[in-house]
C-alpha positions, 0 to 999 in steps of 0.5 A: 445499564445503571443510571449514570446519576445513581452510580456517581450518587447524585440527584438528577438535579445535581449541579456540575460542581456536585457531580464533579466533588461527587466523581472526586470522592469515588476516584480517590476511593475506587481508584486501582492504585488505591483499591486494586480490587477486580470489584473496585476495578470495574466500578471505577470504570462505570464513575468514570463513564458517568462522569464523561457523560454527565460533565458534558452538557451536552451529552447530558441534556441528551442523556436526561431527554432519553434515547426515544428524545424528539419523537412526537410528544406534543407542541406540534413536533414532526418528524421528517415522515410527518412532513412528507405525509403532509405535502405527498401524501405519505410514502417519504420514506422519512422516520427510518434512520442511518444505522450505527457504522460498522468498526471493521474497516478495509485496511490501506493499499501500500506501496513498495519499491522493488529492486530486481537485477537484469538476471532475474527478469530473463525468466522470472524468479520469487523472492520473500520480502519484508514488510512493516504492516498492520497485522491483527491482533491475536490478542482479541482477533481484531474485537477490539476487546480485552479477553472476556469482554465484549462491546456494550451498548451505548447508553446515549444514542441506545445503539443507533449511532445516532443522536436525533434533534428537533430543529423549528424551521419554516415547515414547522418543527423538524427532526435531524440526525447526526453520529453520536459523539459518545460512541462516534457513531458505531452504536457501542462502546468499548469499556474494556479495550483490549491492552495488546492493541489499544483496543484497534484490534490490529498491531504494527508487525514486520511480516514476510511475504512470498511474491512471484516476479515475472519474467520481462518485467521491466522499471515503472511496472506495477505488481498488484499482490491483492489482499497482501496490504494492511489489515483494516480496524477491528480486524477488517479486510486487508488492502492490496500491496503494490510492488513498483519495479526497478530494475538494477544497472547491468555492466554488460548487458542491456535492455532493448524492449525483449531484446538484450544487447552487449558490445563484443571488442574484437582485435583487429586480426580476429576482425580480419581473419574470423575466428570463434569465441564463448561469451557468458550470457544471462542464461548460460554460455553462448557460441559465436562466430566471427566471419573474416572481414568483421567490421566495427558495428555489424551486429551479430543476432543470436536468436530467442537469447533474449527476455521472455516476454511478458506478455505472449510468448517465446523469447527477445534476441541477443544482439551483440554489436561488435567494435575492432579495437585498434592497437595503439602501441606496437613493438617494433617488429609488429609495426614492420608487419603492419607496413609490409601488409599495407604496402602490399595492399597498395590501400587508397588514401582515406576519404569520404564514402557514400555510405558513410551515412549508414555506417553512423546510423549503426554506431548511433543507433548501437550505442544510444542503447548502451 
């Protein structure tokens, strides 16, 4: 790699004024939009890389100390491994160093809201979803490079991701670490970042996932779909995708854990004399039958009609509370019926019944589910 002093011009003793006139003069010259030569194109790039290190100070000091800057060279310096070799007798483990950190990142988890209906949970379904991630980027394939090129070295830390300093403290001269603010830490630098993803390598994209809901899933339930989120920077494993379930309002039916539960209207004279109905069930038509003298909250159980579990095996039941309806309005005609039937029973006045208790508990324990 070219001396950053020789590719601005400038001696080594240069002040910052004559570093910055010297970038001045070779910008306006090599600049693209003045010179849009592949050959002016590539030098622009190395004066303007000189510059950012010579301008900085502190990146220049470091630059003109050189890579192996702070090891030894007399004046009593060292190093971390010296001092334990001093007072332990050796084996500290000091002088190795952190090596560069990696630009392949694991991408984040995400998480969505997914809204299912009653229906679909009975046994489960599959469903394609729409997502807004982080996908990579088929330009470079997540290198982070422009096509042809490829990370360089850095000249700073020389690859190690590290910059090392000698600090004096009571022990005596001391040598520390830290990232390399030029390269950040990763050892390399990207001159020519790829144009597709700004040298990221991964782009935002909408994608369609396929997913398996089970069945008995129920609202408040996570589903963990691995590998399925973001793809990490420069092309790094993707994070999982959590799905959060809701399950939608159904008009008729509702959810008791597996069981599901719905409340059938019965007129009075089908309470009275029984009779038999179809209802349309989540799964299918289902046949029922109303013995004679149905009372208002008895519950009819259609077994395995229910959700499957979720977790074992076999079904929930259907359970179907039921409510006479009493006529409000009656024609003439119905309501001598209706006297002559109750003359005829010769019926007791309405009072208390001591059951009067369980009859509440039903119609509580029924409709707190509805």
């Amino acid at each position: 790699m070219a001396d950053h002093y020789d590719v601005l011009g400038v001696d080594r003793s240069a002040t910052p004024d004559e570093i910055k006139k010297a970038y001045r003069r070779l910008a306006r010259e090599l600049h693209p939009d003045v010179n849009p030569s592949p050959e002016a194109s590539e030098r622009f790039k190395d004066v303007t890389h000189a510059y950012d290190v010579l301008s900085d100070p502190q990146q220049r000091e470091r630059y003109d100390l050189g890579p192996q800057a702070g090891f030894g060279g007399g004046g009593g310096a060292a190093g971390f491994g010296d001092i334990f070799d001093a007072f332990f007798g050796g084996g500290g483990g000091g002088g190795q160093r952190q090596g560069p950190r990696s630009r392949r990142e694991r991408g984040q988890d995400a998480l969505l809201r997914l809204e299912v209906d009653l229906e679909e949970i009975v046994f489960g379904t599959t469903r394609d979803i729409e997502v807004d991630t982080a996908v990579l980027c088929e330009t470079c394939n997540g290198s982070c490079c422009a096509p042809g090129t490829s990370p360089q070295t850095c000249d700073i830390c020389n690859g190690s991701g590290q910059i090392q300093r000698t600090v004096r403290s009571l022990l005596g001269n001391v040598m520390t670490s830290s990232p390399c603010g030029t390269c950040r830490g990763y050892g390399t630098v990207i001159p020519n970042p790829c144009p597709t993803c700004q040298g990221q390598g991964r782009v935002r994209a909408r994608r369609t996932i396929p997913i398996d809901i089970p069945a008995g899933v129920d609202t408040g339930i996570r589903l963990q779909l691995p590998s399925q989120g973001e793809v990490g920077q420069a092309g790094g494993p993707n994070g999982d995708l959590y799905l959060e379930v809701k399950v939608r309002h159904h008009d008729i039916y509702s959810r008791d854990g597996d069981d599901l539960l719905a409340t059938l209207e019965v007129q009075m004279a089908d309470a009275i004399l029984g009779t038999e109905t179809t209802l349309h069930a989540l799964d299918g038509e289902v046949e029922i039958e109303l013995k004679p003298g149905t009372q208002s909250a008895d519950v009819i159980t259609i077994r395995d009609r229910g959700i499957t579990k979720l977790r074992g095996t076999g079904r929930g039941d259907l359970k179907i509370g039921v409510q006479v309806v009493t006529p409000t309005k009656l024609s003439h005609k119905e309501r001598e019926l209706i006297e002559k039937f109750a003359a005829g029973r010769r019926s007791a006045a309405p009072e208390l019944s001591q059951f009067q208790q369980g009859l509440f508990g039903k119609l509580r324990d029924r409709f707190l589910h509805f």
